[in-house]
N, C-alpha and C positions, 0 to 999 in steps of 0.2 A: 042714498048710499051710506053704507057704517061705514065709520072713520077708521084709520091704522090705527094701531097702538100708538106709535108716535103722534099723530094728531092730536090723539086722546089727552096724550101728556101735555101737547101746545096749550092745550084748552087748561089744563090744570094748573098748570103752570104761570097761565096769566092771570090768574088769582090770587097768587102768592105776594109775597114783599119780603122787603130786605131786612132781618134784622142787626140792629147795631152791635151787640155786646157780642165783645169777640169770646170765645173757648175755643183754646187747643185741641183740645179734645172732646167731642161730644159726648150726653151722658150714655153710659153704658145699657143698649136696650134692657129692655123684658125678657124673661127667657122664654118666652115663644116669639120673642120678635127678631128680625134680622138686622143684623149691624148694616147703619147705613153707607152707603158707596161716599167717598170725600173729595174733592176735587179744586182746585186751586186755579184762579187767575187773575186777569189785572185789566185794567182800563188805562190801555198803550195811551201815551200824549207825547206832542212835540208843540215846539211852536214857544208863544207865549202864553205865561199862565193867563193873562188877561181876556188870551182871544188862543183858545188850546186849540190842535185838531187834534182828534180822537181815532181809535182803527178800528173798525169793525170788519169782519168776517167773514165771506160767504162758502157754507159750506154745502158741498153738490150732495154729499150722502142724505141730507135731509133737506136742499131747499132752501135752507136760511140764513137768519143773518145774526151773528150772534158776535159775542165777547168773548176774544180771545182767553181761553179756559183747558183743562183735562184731570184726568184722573188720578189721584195721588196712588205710584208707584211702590212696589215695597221696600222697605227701608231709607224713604224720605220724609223729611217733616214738607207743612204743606208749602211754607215759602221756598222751597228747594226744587217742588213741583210747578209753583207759579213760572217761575224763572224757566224751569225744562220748556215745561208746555210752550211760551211765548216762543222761546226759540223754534222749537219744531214747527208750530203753526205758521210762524213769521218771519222767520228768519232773524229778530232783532234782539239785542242785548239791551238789558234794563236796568233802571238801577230802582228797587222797589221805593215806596215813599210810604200815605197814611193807609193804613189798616180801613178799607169800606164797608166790612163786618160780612155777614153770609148771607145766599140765599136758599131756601131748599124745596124740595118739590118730588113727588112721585116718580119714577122710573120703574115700570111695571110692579115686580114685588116689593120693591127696597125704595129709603129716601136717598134722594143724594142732597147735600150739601154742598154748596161753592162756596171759599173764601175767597174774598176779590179784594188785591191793591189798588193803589192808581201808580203806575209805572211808567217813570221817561225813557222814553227811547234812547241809547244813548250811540247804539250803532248798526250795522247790518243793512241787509235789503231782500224783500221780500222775494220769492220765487213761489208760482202755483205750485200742488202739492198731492199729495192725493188726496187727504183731508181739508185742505183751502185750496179753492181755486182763483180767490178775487180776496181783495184786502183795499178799502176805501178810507182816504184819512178827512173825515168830513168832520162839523163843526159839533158841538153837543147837540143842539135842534137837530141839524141833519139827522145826527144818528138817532136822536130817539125815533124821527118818523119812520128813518132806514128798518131797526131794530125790529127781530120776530116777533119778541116777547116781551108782554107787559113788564116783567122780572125784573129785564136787564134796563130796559128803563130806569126801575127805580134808583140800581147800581151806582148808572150815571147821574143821577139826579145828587147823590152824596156824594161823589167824585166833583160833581160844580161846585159843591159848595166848601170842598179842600181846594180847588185852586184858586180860591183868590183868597185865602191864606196860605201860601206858599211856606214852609217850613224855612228858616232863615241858617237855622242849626240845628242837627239830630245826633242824639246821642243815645249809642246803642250800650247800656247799663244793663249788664250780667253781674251777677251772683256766681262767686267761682262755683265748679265743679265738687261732686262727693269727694270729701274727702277723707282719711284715716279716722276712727271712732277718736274723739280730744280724751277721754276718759281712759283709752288706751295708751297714748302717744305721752312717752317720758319727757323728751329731749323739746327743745327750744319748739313752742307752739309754732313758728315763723318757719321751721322746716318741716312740717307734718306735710308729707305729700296727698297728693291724689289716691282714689283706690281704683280699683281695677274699672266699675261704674263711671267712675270721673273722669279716670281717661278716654270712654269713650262719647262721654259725653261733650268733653273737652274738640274730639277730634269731630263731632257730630256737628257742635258749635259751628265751625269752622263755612261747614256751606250756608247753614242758616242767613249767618253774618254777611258773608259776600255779596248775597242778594241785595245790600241796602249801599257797599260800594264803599265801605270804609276809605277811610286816607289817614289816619289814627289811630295806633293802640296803646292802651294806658293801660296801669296794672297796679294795685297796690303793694304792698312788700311782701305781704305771704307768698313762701313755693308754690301753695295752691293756687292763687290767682293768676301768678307767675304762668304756670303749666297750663291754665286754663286762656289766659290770651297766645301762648305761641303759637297755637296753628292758624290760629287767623291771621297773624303777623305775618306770618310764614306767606299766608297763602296771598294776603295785601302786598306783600313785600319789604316790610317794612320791620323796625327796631321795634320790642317792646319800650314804651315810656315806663318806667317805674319810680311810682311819686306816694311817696310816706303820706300824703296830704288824701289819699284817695282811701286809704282804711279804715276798722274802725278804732284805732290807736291815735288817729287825729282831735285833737281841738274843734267840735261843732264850726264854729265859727270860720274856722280856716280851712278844714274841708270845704263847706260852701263856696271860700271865696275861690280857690283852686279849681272849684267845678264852674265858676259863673267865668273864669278865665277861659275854660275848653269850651264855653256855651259862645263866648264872645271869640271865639277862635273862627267861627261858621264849619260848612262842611258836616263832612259825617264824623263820627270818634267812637270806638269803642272802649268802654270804659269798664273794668271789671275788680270790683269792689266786695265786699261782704255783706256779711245778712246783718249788722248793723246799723251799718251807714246805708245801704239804698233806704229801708224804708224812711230814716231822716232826711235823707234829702228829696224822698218823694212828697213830705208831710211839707217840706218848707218852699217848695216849689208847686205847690198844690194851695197853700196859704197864700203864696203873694204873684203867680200868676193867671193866667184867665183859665185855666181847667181845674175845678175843684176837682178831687178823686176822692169817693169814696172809702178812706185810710181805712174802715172798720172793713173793706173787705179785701181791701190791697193784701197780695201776694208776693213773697219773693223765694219761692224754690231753688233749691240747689242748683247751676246750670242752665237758670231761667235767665228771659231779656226782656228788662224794659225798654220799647222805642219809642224815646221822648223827642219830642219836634219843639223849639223855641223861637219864638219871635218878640225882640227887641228884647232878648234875655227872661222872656217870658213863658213859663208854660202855655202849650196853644194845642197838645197831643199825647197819648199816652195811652199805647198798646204792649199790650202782656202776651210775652210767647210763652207758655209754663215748660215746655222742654224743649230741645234740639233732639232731644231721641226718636224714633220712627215709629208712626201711629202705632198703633199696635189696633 
């Protein structure tokens, strides 16, 4: 008997692997080729990091058993859709953690891609669905044997090896927002606002950030960075902090010790800084803790977020969002 199309795809599909290096954005097909479908999810856990359960899926429309996942909606970035998705399939609220990287694989004409977190539970409760009808919280082994697809396996397999390094402190480090051309702007550099781009990038910010559950915003003295932590603030609830020690008008040295304060604070922080100072404190944080980064290729765009994870004040993670604007 010839297989469905959907078969077809199980079978190709368990060929594939995960790859690590994150991009926001994929590269831009060929012009005879079709832009591929993008999709977002996470690897649910509760429990303890040492002995996690995990949730897998069962979905009636195909049979199987997969990781909580869907398709990036328009005018979301993808950790906006990770979050959607979980909800709707699960019922549960999350708070995102490390970045598991993608995996991709044919879907009739087009590729799709999934970026996958590992996500803790933090509330909710499951109801079947018309898309899920079973949701099992088993142990990693369980699920890999549970699991349809070779793929998602592998997902899990770099989701084990983040929890038992548990991120101790995460600090979500932006790069304010576009701001006014400085070549234009007369009056005090420290009042140049946003421009029409930054504000909306500013306000894009805003869901990106949520997803990881902030309890802190920090802001350096410029209006623009200013402008560019309030909606988050807004939407955390909380005061912007604003600390002369976080721009690049600070003293090396005393910027650091300010940032290794917020690192020893724990929790989540966002922290929004200039295109100065992050790449210095990515290069000295990269120097003297356990993730070297690649400085010759490190990034920091306008509106972009670094999500640094630290333990015992030490680098141990380091995922680049390059925009909160929506795929295009």
């Amino acid at each position: 008997m010839s297989k469905s199309p959907h078969e077809q795809d199980k079978d190709k599909a368990n060929s594939l692997y995960v790859t690590g290096r994150f991009q926001q954005i994929p590269p831009k097909p060929g012009k005879d080729a079709k832009r591929p479908t993008l999709a977002a999810g996470a690897v649910l856990w509760k429990g303890d990091v040492d002995d996690p359960r995990v949730a897998i899926i069962h979905r009636p429309c195909y049979d199987d058993w997969s990781l909580a996942k869907g398709k990036l909606d328009p005018g979301e970035s993808l950790p906006v859709t990770a979050i959607r998705e979980i909800f709707e399939e699960t019922g549960y609220t999350v708070r995102l953690g490390k970045l598991l990287g993608n995996v991709s694989y044919p879907v009739l004409d087009r590729t799709k891609i999934v970026y996958y977190w590992t996500a803790k539970v933090l509330g909710g409760h499951f109801t079947p669905n018309d898309e899920v009808d079973e949701l099992r919280w088993v142990t990693l082994e369980e699920a890999k044997e549970l699991l349809t697809y070779e793929v998602d396996t592998h997902v899990l397999e770099k989701a084990d090896k983040r929890f038992h390094l548990p991120a101790e402190s995460r600090i979500l480090l932006v790069r304010h927002a576009k701001a006014h051309d400085r070549r234009k702007w007369a009056g005090d550099d420290n009042l140049r606002p946003l421009e029409k781009k930054g504000l909306r990038q500013a306000e894009m910010l805003a869901p990106l950030l949520l997803g990881f559950r902030p309890e802190k915003v920090y802001s350096a003295v410029p209006d623009r960075c200013q402008s560019t932590a309030a909606p988050i603030a807004e939407e955390v609830g909380v005061s912007v902090i604003v600390d002369p020690l976080l721009g690049d008008d600070a003293q090396p040295d005393e910027a650091i010790a300010r940032f290794d304060e917020i690192i020893a604070d724990g929790g989540v922080s966002v922290v929004v800084s200039q295109g100065e100072r992050i790449p210095a404190l990515l290069q000295h944080y990269s120097d003297t803790g356990r993730l070297p980064l690649p400085m010759d290729e490190v990034k920091c765009k306008k509106g972009s977020v670094w999500v640094l994870s630290f333990n015992d004040g030490q680098l141990t993670g380091a995922d680049y969002l390059a925009s909160a604007l929506p795929v295009k």
